[in-house]
N, C-alpha and C positions, 0 to 999 in steps of 0.2 A: 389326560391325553397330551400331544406333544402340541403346542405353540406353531403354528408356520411361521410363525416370527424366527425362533430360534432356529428353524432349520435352516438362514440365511449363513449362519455358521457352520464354518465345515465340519469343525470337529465332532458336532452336536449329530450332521448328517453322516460323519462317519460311525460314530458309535450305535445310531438309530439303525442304520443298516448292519451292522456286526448283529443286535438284537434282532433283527427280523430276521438274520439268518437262522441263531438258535432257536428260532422260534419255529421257525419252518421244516429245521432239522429234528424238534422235537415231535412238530405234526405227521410226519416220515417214518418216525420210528417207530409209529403202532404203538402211540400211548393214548392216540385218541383213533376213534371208530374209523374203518378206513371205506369211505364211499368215493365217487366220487367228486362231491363236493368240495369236498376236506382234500382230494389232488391239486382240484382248482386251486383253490384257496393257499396253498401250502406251494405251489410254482408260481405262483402270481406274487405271492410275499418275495420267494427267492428272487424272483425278476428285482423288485422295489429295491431290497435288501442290494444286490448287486450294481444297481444307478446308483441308492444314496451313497456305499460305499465307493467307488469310483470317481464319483462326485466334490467327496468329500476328501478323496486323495490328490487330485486335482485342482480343488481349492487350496488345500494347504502347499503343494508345490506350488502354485501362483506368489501364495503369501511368503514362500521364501525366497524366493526370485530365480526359482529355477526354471518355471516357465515362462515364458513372455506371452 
């Protein structure tokens, strides 16, 4: 499992969300049983997947001084 330590780092929360997106895109495609749990579950990752990403873009623009 992922560290909360590590996900103080952007880069760590950019890539963790790129993965929950595949991840959610693979739950979507009817490779696993589609109820809807497995809906829930699979837009509630996109949501996460879409903050860390975001997040994680927004930190690294901090750290190069493009944002103040």
């Amino acid at each position: 499992m992922i560290d909360l330590i590590q996900l103080k780092d952007p880069l760590v929360s950019f890539e963790t969300g790129i993965v929950l997106f595949i991840f959610a895109y693979f739950m979507n495609s009817g490779l696993m049983v589609r109820n809807g749990f497995t809906n829930l579950i699979s837009s509630s990752l996109t949501i996460i997947g879409m903050i860390m990403v975001l997040y994680g873009v927004l930190a690294l623009y901090k750290r190069k001084g493009l944002i103040k």
